[in-house]
C-alpha positions in Angstrom: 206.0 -97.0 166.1 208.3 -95.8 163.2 206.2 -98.4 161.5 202.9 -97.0 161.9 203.3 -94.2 160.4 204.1 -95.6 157.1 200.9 -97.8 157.2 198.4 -95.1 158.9 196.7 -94.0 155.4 195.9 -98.3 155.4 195.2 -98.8 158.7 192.7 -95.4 158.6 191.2 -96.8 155.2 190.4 -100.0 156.6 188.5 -99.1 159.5 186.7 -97.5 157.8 185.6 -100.2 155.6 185.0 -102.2 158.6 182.8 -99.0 160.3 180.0 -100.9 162.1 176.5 -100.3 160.3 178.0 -100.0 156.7 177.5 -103.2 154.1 180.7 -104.4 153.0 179.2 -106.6 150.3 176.1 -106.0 148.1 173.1 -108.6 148.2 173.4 -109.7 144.7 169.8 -110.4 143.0 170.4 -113.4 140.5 167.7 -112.7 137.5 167.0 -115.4 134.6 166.1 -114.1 131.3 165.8 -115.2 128.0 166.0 -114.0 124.0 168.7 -112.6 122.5 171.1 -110.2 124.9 170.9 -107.3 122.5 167.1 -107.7 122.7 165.7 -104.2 124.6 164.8 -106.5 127.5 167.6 -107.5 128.3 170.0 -104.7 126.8 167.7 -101.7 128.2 164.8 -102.9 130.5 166.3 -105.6 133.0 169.9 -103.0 133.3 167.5 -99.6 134.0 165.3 -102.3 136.9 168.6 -103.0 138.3 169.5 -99.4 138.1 166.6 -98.5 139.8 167.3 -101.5 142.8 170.6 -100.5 143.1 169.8 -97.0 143.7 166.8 -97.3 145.6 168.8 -99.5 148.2 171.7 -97.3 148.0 174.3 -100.1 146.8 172.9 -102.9 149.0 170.9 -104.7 146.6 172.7 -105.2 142.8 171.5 -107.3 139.8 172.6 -109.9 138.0 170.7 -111.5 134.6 171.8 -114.9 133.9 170.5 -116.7 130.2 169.7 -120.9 131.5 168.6 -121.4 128.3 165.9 -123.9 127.4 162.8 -123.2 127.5 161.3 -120.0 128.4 158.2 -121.5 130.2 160.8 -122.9 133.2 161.6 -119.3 134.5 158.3 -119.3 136.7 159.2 -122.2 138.3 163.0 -121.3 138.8 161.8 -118.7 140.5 159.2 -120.5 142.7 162.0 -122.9 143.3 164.6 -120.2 144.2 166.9 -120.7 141.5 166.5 -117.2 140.3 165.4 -114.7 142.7 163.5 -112.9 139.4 162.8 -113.9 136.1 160.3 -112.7 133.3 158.3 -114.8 130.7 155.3 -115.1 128.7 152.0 -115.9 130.5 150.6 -117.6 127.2 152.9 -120.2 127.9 151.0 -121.5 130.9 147.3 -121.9 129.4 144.7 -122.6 131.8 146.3 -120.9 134.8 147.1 -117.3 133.4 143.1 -116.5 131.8 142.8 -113.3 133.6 145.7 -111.7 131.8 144.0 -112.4 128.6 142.1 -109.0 129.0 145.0 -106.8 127.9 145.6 -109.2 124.6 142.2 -108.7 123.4 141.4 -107.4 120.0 140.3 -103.9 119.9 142.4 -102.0 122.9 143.7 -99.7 120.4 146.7 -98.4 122.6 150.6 -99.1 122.4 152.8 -101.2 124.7 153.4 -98.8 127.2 149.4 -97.4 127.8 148.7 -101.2 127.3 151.3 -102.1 130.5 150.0 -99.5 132.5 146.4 -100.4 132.2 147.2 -103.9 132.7 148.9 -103.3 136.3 146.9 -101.0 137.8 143.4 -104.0 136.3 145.5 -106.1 138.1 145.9 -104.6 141.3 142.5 -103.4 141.7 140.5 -106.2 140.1 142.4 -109.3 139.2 145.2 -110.1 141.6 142.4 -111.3 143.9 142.1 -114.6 141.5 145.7 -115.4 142.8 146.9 -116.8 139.6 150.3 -115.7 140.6 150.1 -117.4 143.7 153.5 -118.6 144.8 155.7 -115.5 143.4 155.4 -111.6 144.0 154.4 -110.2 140.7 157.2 -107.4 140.0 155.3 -106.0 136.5 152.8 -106.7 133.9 153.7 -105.8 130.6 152.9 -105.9 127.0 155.3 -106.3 123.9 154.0 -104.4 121.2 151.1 -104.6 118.4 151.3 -108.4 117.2 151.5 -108.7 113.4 151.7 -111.5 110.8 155.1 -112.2 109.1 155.2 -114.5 106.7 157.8 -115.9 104.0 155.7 -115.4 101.0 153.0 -112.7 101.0 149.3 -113.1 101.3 146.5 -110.7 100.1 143.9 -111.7 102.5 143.3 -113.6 105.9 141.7 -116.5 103.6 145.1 -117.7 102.4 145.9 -118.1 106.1 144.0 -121.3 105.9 146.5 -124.5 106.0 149.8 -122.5 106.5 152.2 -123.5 109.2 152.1 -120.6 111.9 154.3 -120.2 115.0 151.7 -119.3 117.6 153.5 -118.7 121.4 149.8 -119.2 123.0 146.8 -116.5 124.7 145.1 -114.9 122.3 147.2 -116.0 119.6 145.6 -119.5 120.0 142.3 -118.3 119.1 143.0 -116.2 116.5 145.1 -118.9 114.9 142.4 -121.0 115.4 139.7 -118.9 113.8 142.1 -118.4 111.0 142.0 -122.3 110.1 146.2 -122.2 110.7 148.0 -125.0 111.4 149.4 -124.0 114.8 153.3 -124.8 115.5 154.6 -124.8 119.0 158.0 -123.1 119.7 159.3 -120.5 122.1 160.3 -117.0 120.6 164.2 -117.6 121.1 163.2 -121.2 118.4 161.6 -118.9 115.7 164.1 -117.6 113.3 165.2 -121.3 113.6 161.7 -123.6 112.0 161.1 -120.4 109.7 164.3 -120.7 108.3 164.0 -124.6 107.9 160.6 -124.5 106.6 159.0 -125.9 109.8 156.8 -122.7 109.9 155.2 -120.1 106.4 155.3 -117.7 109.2 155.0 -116.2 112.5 152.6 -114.2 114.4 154.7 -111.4 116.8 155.2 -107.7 116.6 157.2 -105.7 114.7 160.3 -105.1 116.7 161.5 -108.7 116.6 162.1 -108.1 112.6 165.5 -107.2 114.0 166.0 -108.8 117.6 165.0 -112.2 116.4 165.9 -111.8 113.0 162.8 -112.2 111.2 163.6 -109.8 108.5 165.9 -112.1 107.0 163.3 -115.9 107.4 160.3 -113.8 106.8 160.5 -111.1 104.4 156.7 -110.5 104.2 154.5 -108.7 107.4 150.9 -107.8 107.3 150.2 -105.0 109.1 147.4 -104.6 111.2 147.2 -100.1 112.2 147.0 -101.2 116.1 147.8 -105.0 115.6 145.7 -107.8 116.2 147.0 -108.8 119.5 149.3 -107.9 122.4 151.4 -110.0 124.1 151.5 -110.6 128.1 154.2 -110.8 130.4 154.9 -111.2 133.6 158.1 -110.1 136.1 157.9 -113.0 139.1 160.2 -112.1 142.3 161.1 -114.7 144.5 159.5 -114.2 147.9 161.7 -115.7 150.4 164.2 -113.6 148.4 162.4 -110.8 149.0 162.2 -112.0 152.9 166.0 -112.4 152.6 166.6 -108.3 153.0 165.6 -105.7 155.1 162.5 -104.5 155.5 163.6 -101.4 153.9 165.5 -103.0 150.9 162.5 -105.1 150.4 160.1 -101.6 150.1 162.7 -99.9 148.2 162.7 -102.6 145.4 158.7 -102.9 145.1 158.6 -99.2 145.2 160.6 -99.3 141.9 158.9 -102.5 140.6 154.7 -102.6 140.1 153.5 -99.8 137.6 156.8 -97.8 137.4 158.5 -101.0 136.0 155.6 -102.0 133.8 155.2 -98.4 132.1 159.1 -98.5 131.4 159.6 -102.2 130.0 156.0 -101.3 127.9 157.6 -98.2 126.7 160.9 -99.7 125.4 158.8 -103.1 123.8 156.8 -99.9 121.9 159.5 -98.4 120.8 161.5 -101.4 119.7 158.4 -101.8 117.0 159.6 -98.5 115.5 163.3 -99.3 115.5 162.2 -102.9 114.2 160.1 -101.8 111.2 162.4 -99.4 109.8 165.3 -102.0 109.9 163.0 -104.2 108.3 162.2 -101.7 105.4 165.6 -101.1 105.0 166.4 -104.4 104.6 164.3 -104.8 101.6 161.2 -106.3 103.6 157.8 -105.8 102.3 155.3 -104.4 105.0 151.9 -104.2 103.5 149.2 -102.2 105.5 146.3 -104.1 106.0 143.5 -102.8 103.5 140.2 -102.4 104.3 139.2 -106.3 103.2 141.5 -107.6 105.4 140.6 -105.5 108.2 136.7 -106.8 108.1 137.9 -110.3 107.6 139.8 -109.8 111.1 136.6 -108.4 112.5 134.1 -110.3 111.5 136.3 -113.6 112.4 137.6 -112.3 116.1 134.0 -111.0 117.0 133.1 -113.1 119.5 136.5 -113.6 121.2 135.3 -111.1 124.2 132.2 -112.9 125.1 134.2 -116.4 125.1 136.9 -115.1 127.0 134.8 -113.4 129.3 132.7 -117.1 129.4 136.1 -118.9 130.3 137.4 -116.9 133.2 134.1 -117.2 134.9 135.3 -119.2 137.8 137.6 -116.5 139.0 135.3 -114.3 140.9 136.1 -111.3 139.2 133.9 -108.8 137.5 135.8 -109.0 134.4 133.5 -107.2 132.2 133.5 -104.3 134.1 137.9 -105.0 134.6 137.7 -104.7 130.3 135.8 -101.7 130.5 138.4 -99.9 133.0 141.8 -101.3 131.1 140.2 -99.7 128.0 139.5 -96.9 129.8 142.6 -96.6 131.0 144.8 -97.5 128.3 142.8 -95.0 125.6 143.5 -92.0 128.0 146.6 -92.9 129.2 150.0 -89.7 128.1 
């Protein structure tokens, strides 16, 4: 007994550790992303989600981003195959089985990232997720990076010289605005960009502002045309694996979607937005030239992108959704949204 005493503060400290009802170790949620690690996805978006899970389920749940590497396309299926329980990527990447998400890309929406992401969730939910083109995953978020622009080596005065150049074009809307431009398209993820612009593969790129810095762009392609709201957005999706999900308790399970859907969305939106201002002003300081787009150019990208609503409202036609009405409500949305 002399013993005991010596060892009581142990004995007491681990029985209670071992208290029935409380987790000894945390369900550890294995995400896969992609681009650089200082990019704001993965250095503010994915840590403030996993802030949010980890709180929310009060230390049981905890996340953990992995980079695989290769191509960005594979996270859906790593997730569909469980070898991430999440992962994020590009939904241009899959063409002819994301055309619904197309609506927030369009042309014309005249909102930032964040208003954009917002819009595009809440479409989602109340128009398009019947369509089921994420069958197979839970959908976490929908988000948009901000305002696409065109960056080029050397620097163009209007959209004619476009014609013939070699542009990096990640897919969606891109695609047809590419196209419509008379570019010669060049297939590459994002991460591959700084990469074929600085071996010549590519004249230029078409993405937004921010990725001046993240991906370097400032120092491959000196020269951005800039478009007041852009010509494009970019979609994205956040895919959670659902036997994952099945994995937990009921109540873990709640308290991660209740910090996922639009809350997620409005947040990753709001950091890709404000990762345009941080990237243009690196850009400028860097010596790049960013050239507002004067009014010539601006009616060039008018009159050539005017007919990109009816076409893709023509090719999603075998989805069974009201899609013009679906466009009317994102802009809706995304125009009044504070």
């Amino acid at each position: 007994m002399k013993y005991l005493g010596k060892f009581l503060p142990v004995v007491l400290a681990l029985g209670a550790m071992l208290m029935p009802g409380q987790a000894i170790h945390a369900k550890e949620m294995r995400v896969g992303s992609w681009l650089p690690p200082k990019h704001t996805m993965n250095k503010d978006i994915l840590p403030t989600w996993g802030k949010w899970i980890e709180e929310a389920t009060e230390g049981r749940v905890t996340m953990k981003v992995e980079y695989p590497g290769g191509h960005p396309k594979a996270m859906l299926g790593n997730v569909q195959d469980g070898v991430f329980d999440a992962a994020w990527t590009f939904h241009g990447y899959f063409p002819g089985r994301f055309k619904l998400t197309k609506i927030v890309e369009l042309p014309g929406l005249g909102a930032g990232a964040e208003a954009a992401s917002v819009a595009h969730w809440r479409i989602n939910e109340k128009y398009l997720a019947r369509a089921g083109e994420h069958k197979g995953v839970v959908l976490g978020a929908l988000f948009t990076h901000g305002p696409g622009q065109i960056h080029l080596r050397e620097p163009i005065k209007s959209l004619k010289e476009m014609s013939g150049k070699k542009i990096r074009i990640g897919g969606g809307v891109q695609t047809d605005i590419a196209n419509r431009m008379g570019v010669k398209g060049v297939a590459a993820p994002g991460s591959k960009v700084y990469e074929i612009l600085s071996q010549g593969v590519a004249d230029g790129v078409f993405m937004p502002m921010g990725e001046k810095r993240t991906l370097r762009l400032k120092e491959v392609a000196p020269f951005t045309m800039k478009f007041p709201t852009g010509m494009y957005l970019g979609s994205f999706g956040v895919f959670i694996n659902p036997d994952f999900l099945d994995s937990l308790s009921a109540k873990d399970r709640e308290a991660i979607l209740s910090v996922s859907g639009e809350k997620l969305s409005g947040m990753a939106g709001r950091y890709w937005g404000e990762d345009v201002k941080v990237g243009e002003a690196d850009a400028k300081a860097s010596g790049n030239t960013i050239m507002e787009a004067p009014a010539s150019v601006l009616k060039e990208f008018d009159e050539m992108t005017a007919d990109m609503e009816d076409e893709w409202i023509s090719s999603v036609k075998d989805r069974n959704v009201d899609v013009e009405k679906a466009l009317m409500e994102l802009r809706e949305i995304a125009r009044g949204y504070k």
